[in-house]
N, C-alpha and C positions, 0 to 999 in steps of 0.2 A: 309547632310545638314538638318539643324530642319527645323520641318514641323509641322502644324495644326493638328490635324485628319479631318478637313473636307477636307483640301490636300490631302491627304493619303487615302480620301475614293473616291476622285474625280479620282487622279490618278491611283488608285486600281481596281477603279469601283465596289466598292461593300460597303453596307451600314454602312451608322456612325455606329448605336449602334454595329455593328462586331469590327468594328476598336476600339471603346471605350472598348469593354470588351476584345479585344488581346492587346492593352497597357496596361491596367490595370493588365492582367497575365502578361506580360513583366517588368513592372515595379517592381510587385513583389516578379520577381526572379533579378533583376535589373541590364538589362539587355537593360533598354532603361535609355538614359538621358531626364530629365525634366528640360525644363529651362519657365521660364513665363516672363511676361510685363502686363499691362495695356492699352489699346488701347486708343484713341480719348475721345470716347461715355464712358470711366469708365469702361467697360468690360475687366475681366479676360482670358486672352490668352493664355492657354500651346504649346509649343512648342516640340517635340516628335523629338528625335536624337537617331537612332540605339548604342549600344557601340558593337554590336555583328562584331569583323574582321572576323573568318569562323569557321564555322559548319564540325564536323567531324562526321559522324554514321558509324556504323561498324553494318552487321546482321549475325547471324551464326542460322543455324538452330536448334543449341544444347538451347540455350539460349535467352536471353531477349536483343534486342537492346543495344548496349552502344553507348550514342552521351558526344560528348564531345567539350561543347564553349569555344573558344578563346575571350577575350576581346579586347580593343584598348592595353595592353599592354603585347599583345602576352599568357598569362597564362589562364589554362582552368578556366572557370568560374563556 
């Protein structure tokens, strides 16, 4: 479900500017959806929607991590 970031830092419990600069790397590997509004007061509103369905990591001691994102339409991202 979309969410604020002050949702996301309330529910997280851990502070806005973490959650602003982890969507801002999320977005661009794009990998969060962004949708906005205008609220009441004139204020600009973004809205923050995961597209991540699951995370695959793989470790071998030979080598470097390989992870691999699935999107909402199943292909790694």
């Amino acid at each position: 479900m979309p969410r604020s970031a002050l949702e996301i830092s309330k529910i997280c419990n851990i502070g806005s500017s973490n959650v602003y600069r982890t969507l801002n790397k999320l977005s661009r590997y794009k990998l969060v959806k962004i949708t906005g509004s205008i609220g009441m007061d004139g204020k600009k509103m973004h809205l923050y929607q995961s597209k991540i369905k699951s995370i695959t990591m793989t470790l071998n001691s030979d080598c470097c991590p390989v992870v691999t994102i699935f999107g909402s339409s199943s292909e790694p991202t």
